[in-house]
C-alpha positions, 0 to 999 in steps of 0.5 A: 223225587218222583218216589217222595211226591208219590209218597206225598200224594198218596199218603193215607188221610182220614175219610171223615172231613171229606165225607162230612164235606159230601154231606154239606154240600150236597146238602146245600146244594138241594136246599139251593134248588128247592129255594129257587123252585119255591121262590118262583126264580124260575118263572122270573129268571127264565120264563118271563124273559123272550130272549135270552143271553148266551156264553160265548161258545154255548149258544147251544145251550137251550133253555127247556119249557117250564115243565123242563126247568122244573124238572131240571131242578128236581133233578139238581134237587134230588141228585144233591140229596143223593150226593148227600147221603152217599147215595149211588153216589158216582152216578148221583154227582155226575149227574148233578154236575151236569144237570147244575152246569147246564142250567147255569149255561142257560143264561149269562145274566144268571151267572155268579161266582159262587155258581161257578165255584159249585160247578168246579168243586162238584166237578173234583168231586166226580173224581173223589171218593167221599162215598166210601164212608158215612154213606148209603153206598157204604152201608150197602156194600161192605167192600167198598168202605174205607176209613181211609183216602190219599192224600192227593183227594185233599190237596185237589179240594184245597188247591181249587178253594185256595185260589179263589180266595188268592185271586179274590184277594189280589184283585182287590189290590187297586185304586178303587177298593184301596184308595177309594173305598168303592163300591162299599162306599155305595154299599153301605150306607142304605144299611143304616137302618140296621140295629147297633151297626147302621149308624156306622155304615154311612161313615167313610172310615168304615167303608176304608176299614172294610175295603182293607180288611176284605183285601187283607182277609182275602189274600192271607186267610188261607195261610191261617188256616193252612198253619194249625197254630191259627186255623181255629182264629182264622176259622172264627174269623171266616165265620164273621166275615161270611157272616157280615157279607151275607148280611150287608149283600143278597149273595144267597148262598156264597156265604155258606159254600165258603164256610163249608168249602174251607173245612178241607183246610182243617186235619182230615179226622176233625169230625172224628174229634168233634164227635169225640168231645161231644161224646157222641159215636163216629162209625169206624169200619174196617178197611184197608189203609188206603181205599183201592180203586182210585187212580193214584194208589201206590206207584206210578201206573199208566193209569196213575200218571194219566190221571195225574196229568189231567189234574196237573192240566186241570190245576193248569188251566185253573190257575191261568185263566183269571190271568187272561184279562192282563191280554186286554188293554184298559180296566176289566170292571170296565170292558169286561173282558175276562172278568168272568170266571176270574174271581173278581168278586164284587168289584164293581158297581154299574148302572146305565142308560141303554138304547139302540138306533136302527137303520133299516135298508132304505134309510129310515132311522128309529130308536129301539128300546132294550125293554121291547125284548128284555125283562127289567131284570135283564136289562139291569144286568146287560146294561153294563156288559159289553158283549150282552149288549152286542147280543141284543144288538144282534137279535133285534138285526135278526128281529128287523130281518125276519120281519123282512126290514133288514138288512139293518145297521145297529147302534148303541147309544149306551151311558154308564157309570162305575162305581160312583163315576159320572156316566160316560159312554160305553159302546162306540156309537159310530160302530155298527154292531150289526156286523161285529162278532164277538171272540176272544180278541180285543174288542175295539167298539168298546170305548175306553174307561173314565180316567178321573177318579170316583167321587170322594165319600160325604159322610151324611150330617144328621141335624142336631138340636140345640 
């Protein structure tokens, strides 16, 4: 058994799809940076801001200067360029992967799901070997290239695309998305002034057609592509709906890390074939079968075998931790609580009033404004979260004490809404969030969620002539 597994993983696959994927994301990974220099998302997501919002654990994680950030994101900038054409490619991905992770610490009201993505993929790809063909690298050093991988270099990319895409799809498989068509049924509609498909984005059948297509597509695209009889269908498929998404939705890049990600699904020399029918050379250079260095080679070395349990920890951990919110009772979109880092992809729309009581030590009482501290973009974000609002809540206590009015108690009087809902409150506003620590454990200042349904889609009547 041990001996066929290691047969599996270490069988020799083509180098070409995972060079060509290096190139691709390393690619969009520079050109991602250099957008967010040049759209001056610097200045308005971290320069702007007085304070700003940190992950539990890493408060550590400092925001630089702005000569730093941009310094910061040249370096992400260059590195990707680096990890694009292969490069000093081991120290190039290290470093982007590093440098990417860091800045995307610096702030939670910065954080995406496709940023995360990125960080994981880049963090595979520190242990792969896509350099050794189609590269500087190679082209340099003639003993390092190879036509060649194993196996498990595949199988590792596929596994982490894979369970994005099973856990994006499963959560979707709830009362709001299925049965109410929420939040597309609020999505959609300000689209309407799109040419051909605008007049029916403000149709409720369309927001249900879109809402079950998104929960099926999620949950069985990667069974297509994993089948060669309907990878090409299903890979036109993806095309469209990364397509529509990138259309209806300001996701940036997520469309195209997608496209490009599911690639590992397809035969490891697909780019050989497709140079081949557009008649257009693919570099061959002679190497051994299986490129040598790696881990895994060819039996089960120390080396080999400690490697292996650290991808199975990795995979392990992976696998587990969109799980955690099942720890929590009540609704994640809601309380929050282990949504992050879950791949619970656009669930939910929120939208709120915040605003805080502080009482200082000799009982005086007054109201404190989330905008005395927070940029609007900020607050749009914060307004909803549970545990940004008991940060803020925390550094207007520490604000009151420098100014030597502590100690004080805090108090959230906070009114939201989920998708569509009427606003209810959120925060326990008899807690004084003054003495609460956030952690891992239940968070109890946190009032349960709404139980009636979203409201019932009106389509829009246009008036009719006579």
């Amino acid at each position: 058994m041990r001996e066929r597994l290691l047969q599996a993983l270490t069988a020799p696959r083509d180098i070409a799809a995972l060079a060509v994927i290096r190139m691709l994301i390393g690619g969009l990974m520079c050109v991602g940076a250099l957008r967010f220099m040049s759209n001056g998302w610097i200045e308005r997501l971290y320069v702007e801001p007085t304070f700003h919002f940190k992950y539990w654990g890493f408060g550590w994680v400092q925001v630089p200067d702005q000569a730093g950030l941009y310094l910061l994101y040249s370096g992400i900038a260059v590195t990707a360029f680096m990890v694009a054409i292969g490069a000093f490619y081991r120290v190039a991905i290290i470093t982007f992967w590093c440098l990417f992770t860091y800045a995307e610490l610096m702030d939670v009201t910065t954080y995406l799901n496709h940023y995360y993505f990125i960080s994981l993929l880049t963090l595979i790809l520190c242990f792969l070997s896509p350099h050794r063909a189609w590269s500087v690298d190679a082209w340099l050093r003639p003993k390092l290239r190879a036509t060649t991988l194993p196996a498990w270099q595949t199988y590792w990319l596929r596994f982490q695309v894979g369970l994005l895409y099973f856990y994006a799809g499963w959560a979707k498989f709830e009362s709001d998305w299925l049965l109410h068509a929420q939040p597309l049924n609020i999505w959609l509609p300000p689209h309407s002034g799109l040419p051909l498909l605008g007049p029916f984005l403000e149709l409720g059948w369309v927001h249900y057609a879109f809402s079950w297509f998104a929960f099926a597509f999620d949950v069985t695209i990667i069974g297509f592509m994993l089948w060669r009889r309907t990878r090409l269908l299903a890979f036109g498929v993806i095309l469209v709906f990364h397509g529509f998404t990138h259309l209806f939705f300001n996701i940036g890049l997520f469309p195209f890390i997608m496209v490009f990600a599911v690639l590992v699904f397809f035969d490891a020399d697909w780019p050989r074939t497709l140079l081949a029918r557009l008649r257009l050379p693919a570099p061959t250079p002679t190497a051994p079968a299986v490129a040598t260095g790696d881990a895994v080679t060819t039996r089960w070395t120390p080396l080999g075998m400690t490697f292996a349990a650290a991808v199975l920890a990795f995979c392990t951990v992976q696998f587990f931790l969109p799980l955690r919110q099942w720890f929590y009772p009540g609704t994640v979109i809601w309380h929050e609580q282990g949504m992050r880092f879950s791949w619970r992809v656009m669930l939910r729309e929120k939208s709120g009033t915040l605003e805080y009581q502080v009482v200082t030590a000799d009982g005086t009482r007054m109201l404190v404004s989330p905008h005395a501290y927070l940029t609007e973009q900020q607050y749009r974000e914060m307004a909803g979260q549970p545990d940004m609002i008991l940060q803020l809540a925390h550094h207007i206590r520490d604000d009151f004490d420098a100014r030597g009015l502590g100690p004080v108690q805090v108090y959230a009087d906070s009114m939201v809404s989920l998708n569509g809902r009427a606003a209810q409150r959120l925060i326990d506003p008899v807690t004084d969030l003054a003495r609460v620590e956030d952690g891992l454990a239940r968070a109890e200042w946190i009032l349960p969620a709404p139980s009636e349904p979203p409201p019932l889609h009106r389509p829009l009547r246009l008036a009719v002539r006579p």
